[in-house]
SESEFI-658232 format. One record per residue: x, y, z of N, C-alpha, C in turn. Coordinates in steps of 0.001 Angstrom, whole numbers, plus 500000, padded with zeros to 6 digits. Each point is the difference from the previous one (the first is absolute). Layout:
<atoms>
XYZXYZXYZ
...
</atoms>
This chain:
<atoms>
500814498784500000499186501216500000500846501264500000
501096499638500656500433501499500056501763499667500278
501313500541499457501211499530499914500839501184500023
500452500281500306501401501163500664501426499185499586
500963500783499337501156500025499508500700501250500095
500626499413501498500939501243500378499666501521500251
498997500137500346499047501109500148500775500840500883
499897501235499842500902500593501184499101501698499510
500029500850500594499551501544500395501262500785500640
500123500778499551500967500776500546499206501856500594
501315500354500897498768501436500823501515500234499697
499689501403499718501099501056500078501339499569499877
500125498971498724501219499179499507500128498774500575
499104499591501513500949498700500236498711499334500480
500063498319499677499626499325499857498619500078501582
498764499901499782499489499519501208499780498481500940
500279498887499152500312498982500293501091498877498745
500472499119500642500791499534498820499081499248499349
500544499340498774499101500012498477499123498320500366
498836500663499732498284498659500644500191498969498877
500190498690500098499611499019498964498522499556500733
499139499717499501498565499557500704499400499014498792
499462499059500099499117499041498767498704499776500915
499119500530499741498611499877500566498957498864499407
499610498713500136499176499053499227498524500007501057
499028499998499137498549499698500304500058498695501298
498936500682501280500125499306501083500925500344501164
501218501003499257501294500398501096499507501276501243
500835499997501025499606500885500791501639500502500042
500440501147500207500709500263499651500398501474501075
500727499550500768500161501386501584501258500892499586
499977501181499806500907500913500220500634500311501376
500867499703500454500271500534501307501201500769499790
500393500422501020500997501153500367499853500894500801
500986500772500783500071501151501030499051500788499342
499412500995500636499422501580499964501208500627498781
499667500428499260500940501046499343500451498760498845
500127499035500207500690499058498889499726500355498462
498415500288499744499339499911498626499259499398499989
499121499102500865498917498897499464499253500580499186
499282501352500687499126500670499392500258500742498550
501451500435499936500297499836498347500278499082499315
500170498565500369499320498875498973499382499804499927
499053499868501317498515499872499071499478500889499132
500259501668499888499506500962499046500413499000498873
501400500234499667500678499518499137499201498826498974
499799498850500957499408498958499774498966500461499069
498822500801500528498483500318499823500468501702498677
501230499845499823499721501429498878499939501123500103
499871500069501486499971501543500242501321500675500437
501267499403500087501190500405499615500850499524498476
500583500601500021500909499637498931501618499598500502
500004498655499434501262499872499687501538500342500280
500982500429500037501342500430499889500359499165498439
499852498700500576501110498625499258499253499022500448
499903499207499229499153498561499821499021499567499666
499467498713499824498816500015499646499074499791500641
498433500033499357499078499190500903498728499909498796
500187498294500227498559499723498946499171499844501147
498571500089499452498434499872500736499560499064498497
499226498964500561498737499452498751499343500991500187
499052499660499065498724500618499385499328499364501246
498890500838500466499243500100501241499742501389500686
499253499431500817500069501460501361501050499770500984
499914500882500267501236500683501405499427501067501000
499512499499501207499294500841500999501156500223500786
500140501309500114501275500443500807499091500900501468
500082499747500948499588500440501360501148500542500966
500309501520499899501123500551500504499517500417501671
501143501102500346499413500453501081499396501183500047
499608500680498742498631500802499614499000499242499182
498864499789501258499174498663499387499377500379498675
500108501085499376498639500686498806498622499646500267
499671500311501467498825500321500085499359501398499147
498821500338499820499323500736499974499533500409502034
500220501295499927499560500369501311499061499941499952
499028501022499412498553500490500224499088498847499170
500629499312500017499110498807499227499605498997501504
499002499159500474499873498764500224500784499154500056
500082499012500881500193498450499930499732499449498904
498705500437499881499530498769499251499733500822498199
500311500863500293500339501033498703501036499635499538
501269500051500872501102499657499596500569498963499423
499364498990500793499863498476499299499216499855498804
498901500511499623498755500221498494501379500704498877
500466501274500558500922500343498880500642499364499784
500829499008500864501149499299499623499632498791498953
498670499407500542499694498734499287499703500674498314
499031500782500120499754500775498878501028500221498914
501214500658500708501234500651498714500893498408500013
499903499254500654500646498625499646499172498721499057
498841500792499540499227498848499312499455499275501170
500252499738501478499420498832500962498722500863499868
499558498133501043498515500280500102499997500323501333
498608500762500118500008500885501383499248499155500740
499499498431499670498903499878500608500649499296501710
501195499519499889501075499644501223500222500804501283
499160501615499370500631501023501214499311499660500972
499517499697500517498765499841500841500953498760500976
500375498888499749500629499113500220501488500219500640
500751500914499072501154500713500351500255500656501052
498860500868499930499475501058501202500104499199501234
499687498771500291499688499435500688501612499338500812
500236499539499079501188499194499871500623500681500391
500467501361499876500985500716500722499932501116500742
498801499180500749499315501014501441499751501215499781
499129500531498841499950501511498922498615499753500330
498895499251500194498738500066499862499468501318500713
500247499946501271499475500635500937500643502235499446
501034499825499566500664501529499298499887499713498564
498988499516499288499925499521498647499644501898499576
499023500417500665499370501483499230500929501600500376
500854499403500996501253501500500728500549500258498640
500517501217500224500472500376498426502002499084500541
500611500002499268501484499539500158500768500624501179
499698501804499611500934500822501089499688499742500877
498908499315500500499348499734501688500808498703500814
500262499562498847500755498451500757501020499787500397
499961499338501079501775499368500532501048499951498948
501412499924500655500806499838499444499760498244499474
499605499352500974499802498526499423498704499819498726
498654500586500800499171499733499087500149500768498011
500808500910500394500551500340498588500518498631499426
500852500212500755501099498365499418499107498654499637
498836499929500296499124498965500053499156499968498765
499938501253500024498718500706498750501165500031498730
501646499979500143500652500231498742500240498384499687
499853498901501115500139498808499880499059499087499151
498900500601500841498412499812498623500021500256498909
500245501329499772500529500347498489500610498952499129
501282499626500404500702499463499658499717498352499769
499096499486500808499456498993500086498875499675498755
499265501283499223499349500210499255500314500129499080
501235500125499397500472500603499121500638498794499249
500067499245498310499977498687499684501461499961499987
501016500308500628501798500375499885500090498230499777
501413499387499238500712498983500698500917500376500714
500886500843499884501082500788500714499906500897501270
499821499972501382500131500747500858501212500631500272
500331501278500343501290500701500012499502500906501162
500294499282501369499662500383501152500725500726501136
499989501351500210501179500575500897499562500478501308
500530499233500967499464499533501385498541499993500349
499483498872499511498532499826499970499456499962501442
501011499543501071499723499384501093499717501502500851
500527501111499221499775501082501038499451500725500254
499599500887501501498482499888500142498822498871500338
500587498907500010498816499359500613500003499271500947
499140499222500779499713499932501442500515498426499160
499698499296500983500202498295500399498968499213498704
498691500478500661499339499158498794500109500805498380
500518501420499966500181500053498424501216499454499508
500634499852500839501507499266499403499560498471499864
498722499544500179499786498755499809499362500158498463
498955500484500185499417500771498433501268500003498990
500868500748500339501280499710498637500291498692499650
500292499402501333500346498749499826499178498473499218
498465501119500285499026498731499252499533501113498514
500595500975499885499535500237498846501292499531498839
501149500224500261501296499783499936499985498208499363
499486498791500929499836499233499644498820499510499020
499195500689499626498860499802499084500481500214498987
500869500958499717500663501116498502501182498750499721
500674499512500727500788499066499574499781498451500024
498737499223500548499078499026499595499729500447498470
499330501055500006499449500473498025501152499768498970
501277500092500400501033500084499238500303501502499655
499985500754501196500454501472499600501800499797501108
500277501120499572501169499955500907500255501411500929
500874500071500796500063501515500554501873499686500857
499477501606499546501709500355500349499301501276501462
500879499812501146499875500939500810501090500388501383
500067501131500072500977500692500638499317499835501823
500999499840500541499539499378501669501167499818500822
499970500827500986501313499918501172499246498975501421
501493499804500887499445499576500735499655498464500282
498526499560500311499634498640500736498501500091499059
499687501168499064498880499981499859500372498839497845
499486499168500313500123499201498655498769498694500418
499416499488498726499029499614500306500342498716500319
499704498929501261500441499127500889499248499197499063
498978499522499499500027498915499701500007499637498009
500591500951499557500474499898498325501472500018499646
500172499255499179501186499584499407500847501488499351
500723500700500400500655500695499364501751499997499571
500088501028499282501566499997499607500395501519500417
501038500342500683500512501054500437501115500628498910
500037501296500046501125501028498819500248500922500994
501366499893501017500238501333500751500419500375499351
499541501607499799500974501066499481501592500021500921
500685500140498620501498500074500558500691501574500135
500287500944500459500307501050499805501266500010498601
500320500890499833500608499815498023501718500314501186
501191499471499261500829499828500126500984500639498966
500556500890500565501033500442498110500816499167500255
500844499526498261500768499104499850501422500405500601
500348499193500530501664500160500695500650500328498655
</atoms>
C-alpha cells in the first residue's frame, strides 16, 4: 500500500531524521515511535502528502489515505452529527452508520453540541468517527491515543482492529506504553540523522 525509499526532509539545511525505508502491505499495523522532537509527526505528514520531500521516494497505490493529525479538521460551528453527515457525504460513504457510530464512540448523548463545545477527548472521538466513516484502506495516524480516557483508547484499539481484519493497513505515530496490547504490530523508531564522519 504504501513504500518509502530513503525518505528524508530537511529544515534549514539539515536533515530532520535520518533517511525512512518503510514497505507498508494490506492488514499491517505499523507504529512510529520516537522521543518528542524526533519527527514522527513529520513522517507521518510526509507519508499522507502534506509535506514534501527533500530526497527519496514514496509510492502510495491507488486508494484512499485518511490522514488524522493533531488538528482534527473539525468544523466548529457545525454538530456532531453534522460533522460526521459532511464527512460521509464528501467521501461518497453512506450516512446511514452515523447513528451507530455515534454510539460506538460514546458521541450519542453530545451528538447535536456544535464541535467548539467539546472536550479535548470528545473532539478526538468525533475525528475518530469521521475517520471510521470514511471508505480509506490506508490510515496515517498521528497520536491517535491522545486525549482519551481508558475506554477511548479501547475504541482505537477495536476500531484499529476492524480496519485491519478488512485488509486496510495503518501507519501511526505513538510514544510511550500507549500501543495497542492486543494487535500484531511492526515498530520504525525514528533515528535522529547522523552526518557522515
Amino acid at each position: 500500500m504504501l513504500k518509502s525509499h530513503q525518505l528524508l526532509l530537511e529544515r534549514h539545511f539539515q536533515p530532520v531524521f535520518a533517511p525512512v525505508d518503510l514497505e507498508v502491505r494490506g492488514g499491517e499495523l505499523w507504529l512510529i515511535t520516537g522521543a518528542n522532537g524526533a519527527g514522527k509527526t513529520t513522517l507521518i505528514r510526509l507519508l499522507a502528502g502534506l509535506a514534501r520531500p527533500t530526497s527519496g521516494r514514496l509510492l502510495r497505490e491507488a486508494g484512499t489515505v485518511a490522514y488524522l493529525g493533531h488538528q482534527l479538521g473539525l468544523k466548529a460551528d457545525l454538530s456532531v452529527v453534522e460533522n460526521l453527515a459532511f464527512a460521509a457525504a464528501l467521501s461518497g460513504g453512506d450516512a446511514l452508520p452515523i447513528q451507530r457510530t455515534l454510539e460506538r464512540l460514546d458521541l450519542a448523548d453530545a451528538s447535536h453540541q456544535a464541535a467548539r463545545t467539546l472536550s479535548a477527548g470528545q473532539r478526538k472521538r468525533c475525528a475518530l468517527a469521521r475517520l471510521s466513516l470514511t471508505p480509506a484502506s490506508l490510515w496515517l495516524l498521528d497520536e491517535p491515543y491522545a486525549n482519551l480516557d481508558a475506554p477511548g483508547v479501547k475504541v482505537v484499539d477495536a476500531l484499529l482492529a476492524e480496519h485491519l481484519d478488512g485488509g486496510g493497513a495503518c501507519v501511526m505515530s505513538t510514544h510511550g506504553a500507549l500501543r495497542p496490547p492486543d494487535l500484531p504490530w511492526r515498530e520504525l523508531a525514528i533515528q535522529p540523522w547522523e552526518a557522515p564522519a
